[in-house]
Jmol script that loads the backbone (N, CA, C; Angstrom):
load data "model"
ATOM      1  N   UNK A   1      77.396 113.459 120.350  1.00  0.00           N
ATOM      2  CA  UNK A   1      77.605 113.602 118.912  1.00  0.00           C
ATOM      3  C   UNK A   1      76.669 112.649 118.185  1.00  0.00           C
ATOM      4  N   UNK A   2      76.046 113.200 116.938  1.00  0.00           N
ATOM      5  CA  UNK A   2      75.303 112.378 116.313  1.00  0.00           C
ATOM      6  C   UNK A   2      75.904 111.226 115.722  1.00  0.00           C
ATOM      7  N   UNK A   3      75.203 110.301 115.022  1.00  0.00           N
ATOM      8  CA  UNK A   3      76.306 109.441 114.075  1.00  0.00           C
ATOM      9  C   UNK A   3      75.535 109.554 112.807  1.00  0.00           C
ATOM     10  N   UNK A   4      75.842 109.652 111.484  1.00  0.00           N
ATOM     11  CA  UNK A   4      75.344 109.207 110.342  1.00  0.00           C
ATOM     12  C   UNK A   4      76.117 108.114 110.227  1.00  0.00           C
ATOM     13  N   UNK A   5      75.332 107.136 109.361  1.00  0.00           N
ATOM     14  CA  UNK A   5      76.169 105.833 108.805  1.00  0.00           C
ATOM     15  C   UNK A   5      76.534 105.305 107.737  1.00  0.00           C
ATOM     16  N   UNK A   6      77.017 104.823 106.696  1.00  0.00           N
ATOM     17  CA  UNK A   6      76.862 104.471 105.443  1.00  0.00           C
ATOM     18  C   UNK A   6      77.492 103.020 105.894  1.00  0.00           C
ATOM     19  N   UNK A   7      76.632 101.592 105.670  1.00  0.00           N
ATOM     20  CA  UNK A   7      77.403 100.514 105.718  1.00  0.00           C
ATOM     21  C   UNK A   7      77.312  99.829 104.578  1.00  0.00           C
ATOM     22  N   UNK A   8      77.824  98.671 104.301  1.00  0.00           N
ATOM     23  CA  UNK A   8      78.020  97.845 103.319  1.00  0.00           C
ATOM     24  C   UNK A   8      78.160  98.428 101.945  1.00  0.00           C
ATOM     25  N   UNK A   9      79.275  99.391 101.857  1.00  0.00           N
ATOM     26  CA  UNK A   9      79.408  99.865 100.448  1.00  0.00           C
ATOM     27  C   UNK A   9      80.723  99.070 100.227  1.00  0.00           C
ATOM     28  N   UNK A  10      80.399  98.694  98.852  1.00  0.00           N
ATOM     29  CA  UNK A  10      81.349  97.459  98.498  1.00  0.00           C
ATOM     30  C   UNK A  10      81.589  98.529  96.999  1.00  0.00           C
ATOM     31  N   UNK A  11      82.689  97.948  96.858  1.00  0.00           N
ATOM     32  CA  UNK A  11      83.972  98.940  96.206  1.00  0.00           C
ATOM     33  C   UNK A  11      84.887  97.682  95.554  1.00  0.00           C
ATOM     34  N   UNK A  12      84.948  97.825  94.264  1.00  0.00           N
ATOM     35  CA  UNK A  12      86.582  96.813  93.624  1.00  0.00           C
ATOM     36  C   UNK A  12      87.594  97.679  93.460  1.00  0.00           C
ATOM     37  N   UNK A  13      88.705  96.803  94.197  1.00  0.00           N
ATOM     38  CA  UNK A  13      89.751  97.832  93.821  1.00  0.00           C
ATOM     39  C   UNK A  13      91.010  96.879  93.907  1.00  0.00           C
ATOM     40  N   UNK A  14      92.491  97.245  94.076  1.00  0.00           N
ATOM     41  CA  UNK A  14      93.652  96.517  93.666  1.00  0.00           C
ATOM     42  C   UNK A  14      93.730  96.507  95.148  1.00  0.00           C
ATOM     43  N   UNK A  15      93.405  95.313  95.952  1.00  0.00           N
ATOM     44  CA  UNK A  15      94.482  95.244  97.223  1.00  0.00           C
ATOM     45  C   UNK A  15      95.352  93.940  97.637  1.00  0.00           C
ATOM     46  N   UNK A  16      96.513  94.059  97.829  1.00  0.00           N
ATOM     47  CA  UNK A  16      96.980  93.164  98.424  1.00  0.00           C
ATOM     48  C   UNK A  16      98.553  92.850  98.452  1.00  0.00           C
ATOM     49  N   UNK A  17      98.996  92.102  98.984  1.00  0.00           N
ATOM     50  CA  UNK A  17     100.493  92.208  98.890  1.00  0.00           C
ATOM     51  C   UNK A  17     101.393  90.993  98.075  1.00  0.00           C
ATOM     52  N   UNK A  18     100.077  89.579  97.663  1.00  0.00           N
ATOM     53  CA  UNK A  18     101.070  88.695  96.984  1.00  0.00           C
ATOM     54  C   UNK A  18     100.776  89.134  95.075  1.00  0.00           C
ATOM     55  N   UNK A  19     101.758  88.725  94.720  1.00  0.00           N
ATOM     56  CA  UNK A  19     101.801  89.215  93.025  1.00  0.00           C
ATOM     57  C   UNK A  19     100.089  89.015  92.462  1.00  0.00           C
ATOM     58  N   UNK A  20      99.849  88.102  92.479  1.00  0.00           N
ATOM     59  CA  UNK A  20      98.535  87.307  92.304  1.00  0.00           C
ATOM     60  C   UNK A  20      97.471  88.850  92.396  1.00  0.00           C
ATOM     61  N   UNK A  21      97.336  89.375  93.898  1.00  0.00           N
ATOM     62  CA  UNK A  21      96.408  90.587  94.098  1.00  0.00           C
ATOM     63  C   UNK A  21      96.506  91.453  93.382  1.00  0.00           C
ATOM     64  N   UNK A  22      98.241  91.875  92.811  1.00  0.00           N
ATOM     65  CA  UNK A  22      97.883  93.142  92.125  1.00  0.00           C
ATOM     66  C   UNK A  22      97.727  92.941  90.862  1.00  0.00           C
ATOM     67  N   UNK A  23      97.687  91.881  90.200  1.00  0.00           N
ATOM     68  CA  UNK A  23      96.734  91.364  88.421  1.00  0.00           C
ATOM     69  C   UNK A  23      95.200  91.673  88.418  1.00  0.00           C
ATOM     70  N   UNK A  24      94.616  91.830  89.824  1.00  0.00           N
ATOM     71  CA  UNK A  24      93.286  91.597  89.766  1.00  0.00           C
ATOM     72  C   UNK A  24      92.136  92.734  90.766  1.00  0.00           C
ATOM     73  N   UNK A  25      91.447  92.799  90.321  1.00  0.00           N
ATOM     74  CA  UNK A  25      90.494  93.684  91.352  1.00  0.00           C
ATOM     75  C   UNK A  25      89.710  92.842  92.488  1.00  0.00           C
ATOM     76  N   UNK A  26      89.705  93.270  93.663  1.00  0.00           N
ATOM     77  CA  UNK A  26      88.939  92.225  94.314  1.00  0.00           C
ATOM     78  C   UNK A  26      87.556  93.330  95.161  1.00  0.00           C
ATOM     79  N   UNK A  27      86.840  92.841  95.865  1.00  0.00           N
ATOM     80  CA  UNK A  27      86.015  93.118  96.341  1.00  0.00           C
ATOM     81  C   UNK A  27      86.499  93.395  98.208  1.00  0.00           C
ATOM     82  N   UNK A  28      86.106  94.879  98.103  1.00  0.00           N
ATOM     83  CA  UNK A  28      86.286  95.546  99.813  1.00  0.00           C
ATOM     84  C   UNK A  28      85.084  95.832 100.214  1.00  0.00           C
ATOM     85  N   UNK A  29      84.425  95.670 101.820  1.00  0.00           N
ATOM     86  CA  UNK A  29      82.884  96.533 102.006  1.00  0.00           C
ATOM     87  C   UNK A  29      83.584  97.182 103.265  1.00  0.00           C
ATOM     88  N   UNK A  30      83.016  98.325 103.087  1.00  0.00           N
ATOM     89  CA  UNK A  30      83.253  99.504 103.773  1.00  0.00           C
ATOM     90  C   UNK A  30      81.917  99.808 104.818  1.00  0.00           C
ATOM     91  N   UNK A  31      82.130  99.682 105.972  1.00  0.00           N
ATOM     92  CA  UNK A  31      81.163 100.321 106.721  1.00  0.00           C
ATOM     93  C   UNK A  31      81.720 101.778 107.726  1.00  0.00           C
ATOM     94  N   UNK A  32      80.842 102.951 107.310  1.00  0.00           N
ATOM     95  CA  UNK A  32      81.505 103.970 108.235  1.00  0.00           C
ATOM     96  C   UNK A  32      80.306 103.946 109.200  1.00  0.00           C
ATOM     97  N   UNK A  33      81.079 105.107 110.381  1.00  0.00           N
ATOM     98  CA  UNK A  33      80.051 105.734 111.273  1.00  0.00           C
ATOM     99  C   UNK A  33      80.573 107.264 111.324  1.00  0.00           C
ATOM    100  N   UNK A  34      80.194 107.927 111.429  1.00  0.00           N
ATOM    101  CA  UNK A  34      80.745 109.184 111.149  1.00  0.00           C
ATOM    102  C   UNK A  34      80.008 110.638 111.870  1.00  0.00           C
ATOM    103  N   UNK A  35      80.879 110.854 112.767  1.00  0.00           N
ATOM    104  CA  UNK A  35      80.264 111.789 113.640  1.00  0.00           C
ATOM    105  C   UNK A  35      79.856 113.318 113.203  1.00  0.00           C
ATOM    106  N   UNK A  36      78.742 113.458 113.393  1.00  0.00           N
ATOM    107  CA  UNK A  36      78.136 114.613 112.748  1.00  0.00           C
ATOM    108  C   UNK A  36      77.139 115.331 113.163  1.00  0.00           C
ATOM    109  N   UNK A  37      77.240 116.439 113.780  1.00  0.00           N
ATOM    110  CA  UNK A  37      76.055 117.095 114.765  1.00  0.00           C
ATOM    111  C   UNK A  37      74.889 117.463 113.648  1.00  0.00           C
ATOM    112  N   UNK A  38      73.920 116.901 113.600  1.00  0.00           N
ATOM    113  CA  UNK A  38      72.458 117.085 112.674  1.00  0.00           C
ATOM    114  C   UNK A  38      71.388 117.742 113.251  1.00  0.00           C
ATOM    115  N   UNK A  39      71.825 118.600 114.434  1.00  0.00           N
ATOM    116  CA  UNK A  39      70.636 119.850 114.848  1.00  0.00           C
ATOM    117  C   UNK A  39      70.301 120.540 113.551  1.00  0.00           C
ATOM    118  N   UNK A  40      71.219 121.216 113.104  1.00  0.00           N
ATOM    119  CA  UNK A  40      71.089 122.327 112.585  1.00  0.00           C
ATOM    120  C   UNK A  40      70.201 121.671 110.676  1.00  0.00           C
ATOM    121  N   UNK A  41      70.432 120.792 110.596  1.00  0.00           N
ATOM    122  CA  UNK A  41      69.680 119.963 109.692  1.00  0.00           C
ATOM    123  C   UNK A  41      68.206 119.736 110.117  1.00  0.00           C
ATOM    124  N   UNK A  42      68.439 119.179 111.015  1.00  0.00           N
ATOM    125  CA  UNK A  42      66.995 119.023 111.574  1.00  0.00           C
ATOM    126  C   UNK A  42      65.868 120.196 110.960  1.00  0.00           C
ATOM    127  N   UNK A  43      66.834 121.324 111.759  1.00  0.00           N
ATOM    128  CA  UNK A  43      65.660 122.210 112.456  1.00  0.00           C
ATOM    129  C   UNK A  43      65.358 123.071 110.596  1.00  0.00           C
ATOM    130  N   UNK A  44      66.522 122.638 109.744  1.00  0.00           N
ATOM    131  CA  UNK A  44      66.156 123.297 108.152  1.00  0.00           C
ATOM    132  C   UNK A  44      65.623 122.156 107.358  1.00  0.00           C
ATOM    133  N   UNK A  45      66.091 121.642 107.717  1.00  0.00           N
ATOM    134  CA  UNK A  45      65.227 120.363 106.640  1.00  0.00           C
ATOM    135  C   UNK A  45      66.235 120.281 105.619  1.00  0.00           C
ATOM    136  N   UNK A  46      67.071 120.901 105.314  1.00  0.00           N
ATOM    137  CA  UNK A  46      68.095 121.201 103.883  1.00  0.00           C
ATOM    138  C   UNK A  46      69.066 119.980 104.294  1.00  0.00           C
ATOM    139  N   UNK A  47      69.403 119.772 102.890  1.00  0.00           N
ATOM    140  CA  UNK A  47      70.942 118.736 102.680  1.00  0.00           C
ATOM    141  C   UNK A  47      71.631 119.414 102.918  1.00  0.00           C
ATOM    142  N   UNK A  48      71.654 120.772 102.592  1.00  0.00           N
ATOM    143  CA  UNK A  48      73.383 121.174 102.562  1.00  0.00           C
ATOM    144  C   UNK A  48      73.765 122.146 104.025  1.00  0.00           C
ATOM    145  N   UNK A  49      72.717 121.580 105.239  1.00  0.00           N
ATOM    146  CA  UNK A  49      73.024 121.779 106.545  1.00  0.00           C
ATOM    147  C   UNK A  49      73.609 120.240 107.159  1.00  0.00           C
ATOM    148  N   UNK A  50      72.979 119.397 106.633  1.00  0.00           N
ATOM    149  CA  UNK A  50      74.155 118.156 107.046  1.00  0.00           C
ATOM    150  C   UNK A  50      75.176 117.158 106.128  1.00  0.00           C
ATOM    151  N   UNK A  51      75.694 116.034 106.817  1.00  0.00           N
ATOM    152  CA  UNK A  51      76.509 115.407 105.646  1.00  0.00           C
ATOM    153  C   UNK A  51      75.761 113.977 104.543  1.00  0.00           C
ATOM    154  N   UNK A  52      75.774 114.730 103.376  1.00  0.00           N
ATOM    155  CA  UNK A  52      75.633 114.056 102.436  1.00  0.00           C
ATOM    156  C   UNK A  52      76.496 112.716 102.255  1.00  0.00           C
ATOM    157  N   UNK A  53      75.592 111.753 102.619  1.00  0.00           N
ATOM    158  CA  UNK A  53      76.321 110.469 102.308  1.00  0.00           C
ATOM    159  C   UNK A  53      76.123 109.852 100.911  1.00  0.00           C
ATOM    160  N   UNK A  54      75.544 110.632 100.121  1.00  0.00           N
ATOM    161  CA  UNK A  54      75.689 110.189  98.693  1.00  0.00           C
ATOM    162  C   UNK A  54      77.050 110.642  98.345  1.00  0.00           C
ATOM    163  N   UNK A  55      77.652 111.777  98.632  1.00  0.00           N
ATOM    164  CA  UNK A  55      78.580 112.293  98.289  1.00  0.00           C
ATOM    165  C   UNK A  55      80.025 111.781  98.976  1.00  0.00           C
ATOM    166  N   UNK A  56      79.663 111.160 100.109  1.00  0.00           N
ATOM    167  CA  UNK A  56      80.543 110.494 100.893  1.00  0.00           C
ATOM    168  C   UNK A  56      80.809 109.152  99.746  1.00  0.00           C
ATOM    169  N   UNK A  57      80.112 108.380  99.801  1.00  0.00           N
ATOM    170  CA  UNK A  57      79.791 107.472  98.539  1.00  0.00           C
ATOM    171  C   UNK A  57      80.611 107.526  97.471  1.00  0.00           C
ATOM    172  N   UNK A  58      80.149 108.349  96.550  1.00  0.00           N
ATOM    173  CA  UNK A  58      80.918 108.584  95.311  1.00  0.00           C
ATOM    174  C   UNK A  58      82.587 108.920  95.711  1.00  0.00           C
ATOM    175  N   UNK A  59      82.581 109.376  96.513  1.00  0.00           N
ATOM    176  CA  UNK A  59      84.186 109.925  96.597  1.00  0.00           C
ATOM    177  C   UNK A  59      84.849 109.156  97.070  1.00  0.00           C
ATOM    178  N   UNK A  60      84.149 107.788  98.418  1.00  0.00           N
ATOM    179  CA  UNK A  60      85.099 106.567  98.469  1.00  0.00           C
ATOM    180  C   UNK A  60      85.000 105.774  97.113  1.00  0.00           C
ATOM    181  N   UNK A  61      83.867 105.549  96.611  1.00  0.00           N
ATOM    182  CA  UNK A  61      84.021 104.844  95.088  1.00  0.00           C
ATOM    183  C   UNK A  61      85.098 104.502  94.517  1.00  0.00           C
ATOM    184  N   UNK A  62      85.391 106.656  94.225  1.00  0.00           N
ATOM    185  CA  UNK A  62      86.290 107.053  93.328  1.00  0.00           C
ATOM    186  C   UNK A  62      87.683 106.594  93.775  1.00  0.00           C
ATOM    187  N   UNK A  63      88.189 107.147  94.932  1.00  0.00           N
ATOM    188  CA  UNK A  63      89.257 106.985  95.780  1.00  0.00           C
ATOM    189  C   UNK A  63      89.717 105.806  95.758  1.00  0.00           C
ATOM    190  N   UNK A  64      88.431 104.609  96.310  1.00  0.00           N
ATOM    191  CA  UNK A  64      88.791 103.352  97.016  1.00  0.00           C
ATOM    192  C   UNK A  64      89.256 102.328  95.546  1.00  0.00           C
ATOM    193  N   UNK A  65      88.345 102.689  94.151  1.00  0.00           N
ATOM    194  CA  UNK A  65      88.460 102.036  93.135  1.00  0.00           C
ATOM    195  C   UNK A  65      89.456 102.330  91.910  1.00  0.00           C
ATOM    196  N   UNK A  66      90.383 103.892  92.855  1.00  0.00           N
ATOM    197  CA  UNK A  66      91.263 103.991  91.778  1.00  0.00           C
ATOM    198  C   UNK A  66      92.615 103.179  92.896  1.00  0.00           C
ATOM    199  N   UNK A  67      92.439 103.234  93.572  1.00  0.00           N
ATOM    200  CA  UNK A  67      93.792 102.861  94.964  1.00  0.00           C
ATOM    201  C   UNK A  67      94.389 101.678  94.408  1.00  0.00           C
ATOM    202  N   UNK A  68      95.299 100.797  95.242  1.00  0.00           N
ATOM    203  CA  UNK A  68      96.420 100.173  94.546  1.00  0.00           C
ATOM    204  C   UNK A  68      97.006  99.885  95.752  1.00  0.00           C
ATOM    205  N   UNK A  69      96.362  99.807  97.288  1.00  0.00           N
ATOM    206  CA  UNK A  69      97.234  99.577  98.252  1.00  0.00           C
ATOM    207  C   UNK A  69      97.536  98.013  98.680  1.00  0.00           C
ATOM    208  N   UNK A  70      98.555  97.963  99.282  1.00  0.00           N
ATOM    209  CA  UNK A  70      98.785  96.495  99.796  1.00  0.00           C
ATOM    210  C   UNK A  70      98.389  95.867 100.890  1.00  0.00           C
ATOM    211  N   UNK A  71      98.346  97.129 101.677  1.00  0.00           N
ATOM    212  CA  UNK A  71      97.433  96.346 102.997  1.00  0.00           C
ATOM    213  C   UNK A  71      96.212  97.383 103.341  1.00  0.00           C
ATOM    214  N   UNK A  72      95.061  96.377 103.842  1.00  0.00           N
ATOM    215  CA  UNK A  72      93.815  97.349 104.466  1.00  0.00           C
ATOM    216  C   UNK A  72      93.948  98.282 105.334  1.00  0.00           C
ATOM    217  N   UNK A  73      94.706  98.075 106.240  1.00  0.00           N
ATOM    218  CA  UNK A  73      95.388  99.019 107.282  1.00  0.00           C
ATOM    219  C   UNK A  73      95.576 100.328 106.292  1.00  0.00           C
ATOM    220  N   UNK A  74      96.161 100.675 105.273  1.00  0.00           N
ATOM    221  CA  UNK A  74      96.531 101.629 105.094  1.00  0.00           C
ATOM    222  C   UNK A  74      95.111 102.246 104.267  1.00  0.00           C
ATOM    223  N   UNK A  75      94.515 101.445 103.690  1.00  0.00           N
ATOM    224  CA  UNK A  75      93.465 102.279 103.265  1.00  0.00           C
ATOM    225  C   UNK A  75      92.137 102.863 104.159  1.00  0.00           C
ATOM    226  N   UNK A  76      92.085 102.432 105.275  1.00  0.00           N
ATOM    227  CA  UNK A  76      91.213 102.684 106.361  1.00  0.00           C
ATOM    228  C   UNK A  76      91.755 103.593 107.141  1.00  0.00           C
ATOM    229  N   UNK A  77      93.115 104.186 106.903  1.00  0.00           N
ATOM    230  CA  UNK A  77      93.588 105.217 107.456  1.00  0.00           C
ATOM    231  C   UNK A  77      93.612 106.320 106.849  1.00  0.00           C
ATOM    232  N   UNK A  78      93.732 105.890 105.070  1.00  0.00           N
ATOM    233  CA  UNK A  78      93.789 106.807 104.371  1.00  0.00           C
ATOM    234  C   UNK A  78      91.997 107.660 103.992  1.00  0.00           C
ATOM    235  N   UNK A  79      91.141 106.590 104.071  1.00  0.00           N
ATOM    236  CA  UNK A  79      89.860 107.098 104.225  1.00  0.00           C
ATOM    237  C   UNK A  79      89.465 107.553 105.284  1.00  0.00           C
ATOM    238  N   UNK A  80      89.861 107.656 106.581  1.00  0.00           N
ATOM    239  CA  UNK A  80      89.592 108.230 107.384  1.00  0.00           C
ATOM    240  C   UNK A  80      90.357 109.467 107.348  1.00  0.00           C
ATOM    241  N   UNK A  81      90.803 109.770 106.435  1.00  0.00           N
ATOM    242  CA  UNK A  81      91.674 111.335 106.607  1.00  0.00           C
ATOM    243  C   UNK A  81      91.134 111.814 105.795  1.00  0.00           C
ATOM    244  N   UNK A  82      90.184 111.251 104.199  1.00  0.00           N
ATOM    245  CA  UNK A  82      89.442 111.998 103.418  1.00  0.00           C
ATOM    246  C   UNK A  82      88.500 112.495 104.155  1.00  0.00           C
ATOM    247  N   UNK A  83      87.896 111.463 104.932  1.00  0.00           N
ATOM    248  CA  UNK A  83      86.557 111.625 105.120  1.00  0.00           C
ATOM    249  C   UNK A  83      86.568 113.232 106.786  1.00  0.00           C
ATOM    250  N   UNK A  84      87.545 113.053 107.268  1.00  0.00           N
ATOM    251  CA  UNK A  84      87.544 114.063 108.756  1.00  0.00           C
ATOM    252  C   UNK A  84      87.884 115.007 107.640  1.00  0.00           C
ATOM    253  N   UNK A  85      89.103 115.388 106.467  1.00  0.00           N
ATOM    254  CA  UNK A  85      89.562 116.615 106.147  1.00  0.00           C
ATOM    255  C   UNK A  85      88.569 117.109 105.028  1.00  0.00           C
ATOM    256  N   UNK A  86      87.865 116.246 104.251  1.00  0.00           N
ATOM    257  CA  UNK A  86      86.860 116.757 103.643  1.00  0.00           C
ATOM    258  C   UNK A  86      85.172 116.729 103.382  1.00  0.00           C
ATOM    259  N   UNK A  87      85.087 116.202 104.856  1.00  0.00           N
ATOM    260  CA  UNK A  87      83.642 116.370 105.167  1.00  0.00           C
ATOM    261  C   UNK A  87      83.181 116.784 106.336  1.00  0.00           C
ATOM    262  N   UNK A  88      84.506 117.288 107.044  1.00  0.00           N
ATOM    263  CA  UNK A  88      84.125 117.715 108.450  1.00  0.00           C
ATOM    264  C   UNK A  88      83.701 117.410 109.999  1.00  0.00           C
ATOM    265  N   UNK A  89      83.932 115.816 109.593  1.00  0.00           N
ATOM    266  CA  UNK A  89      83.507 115.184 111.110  1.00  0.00           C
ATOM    267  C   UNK A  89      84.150 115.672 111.963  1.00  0.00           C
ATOM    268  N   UNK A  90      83.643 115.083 112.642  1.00  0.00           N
ATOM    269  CA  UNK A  90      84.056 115.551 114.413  1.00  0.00           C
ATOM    270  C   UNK A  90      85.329 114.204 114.859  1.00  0.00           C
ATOM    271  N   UNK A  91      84.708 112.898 114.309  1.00  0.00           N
ATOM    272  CA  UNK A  91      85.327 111.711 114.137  1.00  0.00           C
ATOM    273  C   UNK A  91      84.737 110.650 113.045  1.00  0.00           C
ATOM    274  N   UNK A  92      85.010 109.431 112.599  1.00  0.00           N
ATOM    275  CA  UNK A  92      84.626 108.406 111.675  1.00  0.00           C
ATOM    276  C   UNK A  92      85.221 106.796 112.469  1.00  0.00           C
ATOM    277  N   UNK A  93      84.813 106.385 112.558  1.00  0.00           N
ATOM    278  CA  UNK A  93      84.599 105.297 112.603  1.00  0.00           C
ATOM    279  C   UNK A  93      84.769 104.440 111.259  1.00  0.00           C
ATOM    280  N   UNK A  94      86.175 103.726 110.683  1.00  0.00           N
ATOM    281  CA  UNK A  94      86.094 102.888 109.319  1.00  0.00           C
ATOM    282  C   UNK A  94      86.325 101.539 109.857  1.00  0.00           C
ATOM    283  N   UNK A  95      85.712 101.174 108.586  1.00  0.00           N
ATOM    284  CA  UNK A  95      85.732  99.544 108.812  1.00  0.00           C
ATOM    285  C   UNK A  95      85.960  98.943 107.521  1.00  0.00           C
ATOM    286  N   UNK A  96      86.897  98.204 107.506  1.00  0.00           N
ATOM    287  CA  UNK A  96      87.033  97.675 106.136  1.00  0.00           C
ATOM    288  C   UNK A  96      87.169  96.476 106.481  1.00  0.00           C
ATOM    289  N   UNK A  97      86.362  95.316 105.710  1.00  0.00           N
ATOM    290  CA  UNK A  97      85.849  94.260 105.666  1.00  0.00           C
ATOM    291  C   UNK A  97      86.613  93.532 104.160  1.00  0.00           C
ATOM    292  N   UNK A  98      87.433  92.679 104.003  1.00  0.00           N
ATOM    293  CA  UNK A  98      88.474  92.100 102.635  1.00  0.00           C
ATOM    294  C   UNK A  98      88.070  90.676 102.631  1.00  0.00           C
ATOM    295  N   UNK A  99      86.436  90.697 102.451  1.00  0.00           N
ATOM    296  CA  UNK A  99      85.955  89.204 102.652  1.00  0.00           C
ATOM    297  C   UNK A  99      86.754  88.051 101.826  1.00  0.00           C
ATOM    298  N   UNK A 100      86.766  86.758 102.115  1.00  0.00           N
ATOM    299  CA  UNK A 100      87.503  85.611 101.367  1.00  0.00           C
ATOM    300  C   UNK A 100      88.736  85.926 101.546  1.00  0.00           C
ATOM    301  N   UNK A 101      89.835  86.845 102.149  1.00  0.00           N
ATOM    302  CA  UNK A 101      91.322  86.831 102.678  1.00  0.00           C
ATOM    303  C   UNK A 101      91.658  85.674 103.438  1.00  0.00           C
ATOM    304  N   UNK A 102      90.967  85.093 104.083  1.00  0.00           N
ATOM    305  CA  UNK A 102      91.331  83.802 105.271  1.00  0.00           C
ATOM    306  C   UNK A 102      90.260  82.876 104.720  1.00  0.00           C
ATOM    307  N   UNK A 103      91.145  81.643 104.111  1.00  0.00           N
ATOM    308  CA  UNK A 103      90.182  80.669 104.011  1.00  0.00           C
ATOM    309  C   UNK A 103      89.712  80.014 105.639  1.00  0.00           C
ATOM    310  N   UNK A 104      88.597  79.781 105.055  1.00  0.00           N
ATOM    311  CA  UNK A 104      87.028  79.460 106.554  1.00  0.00           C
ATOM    312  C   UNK A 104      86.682  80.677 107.644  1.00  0.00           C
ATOM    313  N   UNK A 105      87.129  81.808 107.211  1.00  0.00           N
ATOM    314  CA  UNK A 105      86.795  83.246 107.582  1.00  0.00           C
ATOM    315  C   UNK A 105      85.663  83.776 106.893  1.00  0.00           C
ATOM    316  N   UNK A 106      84.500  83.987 106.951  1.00  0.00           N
ATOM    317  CA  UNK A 106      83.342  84.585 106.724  1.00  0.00           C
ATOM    318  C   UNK A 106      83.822  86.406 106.480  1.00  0.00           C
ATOM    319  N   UNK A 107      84.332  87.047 107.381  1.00  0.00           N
ATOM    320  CA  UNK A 107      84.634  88.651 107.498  1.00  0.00           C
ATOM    321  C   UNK A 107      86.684  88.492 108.029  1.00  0.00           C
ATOM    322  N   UNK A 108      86.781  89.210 107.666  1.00  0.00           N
ATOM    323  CA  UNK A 108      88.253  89.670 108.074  1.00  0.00           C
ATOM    324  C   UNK A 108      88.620  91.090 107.560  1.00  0.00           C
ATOM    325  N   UNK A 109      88.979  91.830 108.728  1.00  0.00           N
ATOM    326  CA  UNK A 109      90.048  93.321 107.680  1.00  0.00           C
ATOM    327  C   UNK A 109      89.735  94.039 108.803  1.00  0.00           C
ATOM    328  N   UNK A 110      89.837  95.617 109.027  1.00  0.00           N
ATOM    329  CA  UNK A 110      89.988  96.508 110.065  1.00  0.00           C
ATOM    330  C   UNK A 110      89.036  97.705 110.510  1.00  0.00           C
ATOM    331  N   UNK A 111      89.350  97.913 111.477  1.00  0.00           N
ATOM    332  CA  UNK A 111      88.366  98.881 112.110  1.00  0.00           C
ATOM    333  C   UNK A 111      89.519  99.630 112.840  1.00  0.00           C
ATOM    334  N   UNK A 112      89.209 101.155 112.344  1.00  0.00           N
ATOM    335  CA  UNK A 112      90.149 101.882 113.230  1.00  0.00           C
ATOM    336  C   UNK A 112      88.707 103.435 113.439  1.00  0.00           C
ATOM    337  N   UNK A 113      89.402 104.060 114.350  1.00  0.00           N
ATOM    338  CA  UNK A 113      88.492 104.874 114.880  1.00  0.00           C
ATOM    339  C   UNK A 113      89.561 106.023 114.591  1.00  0.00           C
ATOM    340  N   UNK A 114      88.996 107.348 113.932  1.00  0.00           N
ATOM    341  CA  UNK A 114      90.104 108.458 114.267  1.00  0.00           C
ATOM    342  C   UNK A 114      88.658 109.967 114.345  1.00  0.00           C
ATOM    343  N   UNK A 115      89.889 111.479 114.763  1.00  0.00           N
ATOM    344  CA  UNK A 115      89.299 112.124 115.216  1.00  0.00           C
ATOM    345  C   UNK A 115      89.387 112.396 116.519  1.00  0.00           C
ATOM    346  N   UNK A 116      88.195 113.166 117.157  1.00  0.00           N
ATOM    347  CA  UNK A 116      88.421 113.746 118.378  1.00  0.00           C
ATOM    348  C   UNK A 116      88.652 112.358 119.342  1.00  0.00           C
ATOM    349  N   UNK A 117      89.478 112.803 120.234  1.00  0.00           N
ATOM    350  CA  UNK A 117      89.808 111.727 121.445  1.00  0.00           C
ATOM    351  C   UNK A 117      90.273 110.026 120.647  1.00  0.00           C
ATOM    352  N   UNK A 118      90.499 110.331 119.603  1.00  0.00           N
ATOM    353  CA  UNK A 118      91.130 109.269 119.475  1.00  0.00           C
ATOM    354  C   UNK A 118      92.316 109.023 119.073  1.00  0.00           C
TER     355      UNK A 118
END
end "model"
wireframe off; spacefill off
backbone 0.3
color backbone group
């Protein structure tokens, strides 16, 4: 399976679970991998034979910057169900990254894998 990728898309949105988080927008980066057979792209040269990651883009934007969840866990599950039910992967690979959550933590937040065989 091929992979397309989109990493470091950083997104503000409401997350967290103490009172404090939900007054404020904070900063999430999103890295996907996202399984996607790109023969048939190849061999046309056309966008609309493979997956548009501009469009992947805008729609976590939209999604990730209207959301309101309390924990990352749930939004890396919930983007991985946009992204398999409305773009067709095979699988995705999310990663959500909730930098500054752990003071003297550089990165912290989740990686879940869904889709085939997983």
């Amino acid at each position: 399976m091929d992979i397309i990728y989109l990493h470091d898309l950083k997104i503000e949105c409401v997350i967290g679970i103490w009172d404090w988080e939900r007054k404020i927008k904070q900063r999430v980066i999103i890295d996907l991998d996202m399984g996607f057979d790109i023969r048939r792209a190849a061999q046309t040269d056309a966008i609309d034979d493979t997956l548009n990651y501009k469009a992947v883009a805008k729609r976590l934007q939209q999604f990730v910057g209207d959301s309101q969840f309390q924990l990352v866990e749930t939004m890396a599950e919930r983007v991985a169900e946009i992204l398999l039910a409305e773009f067709k992967l095979a699988w995705v690979r999310v990663r959500i990254n909730k930098r500054g959550a752990v003071r003297g933590a550089g990165d912290v937040g989740v990686m879940i894998e869904r889709g085939k065989d997983s």
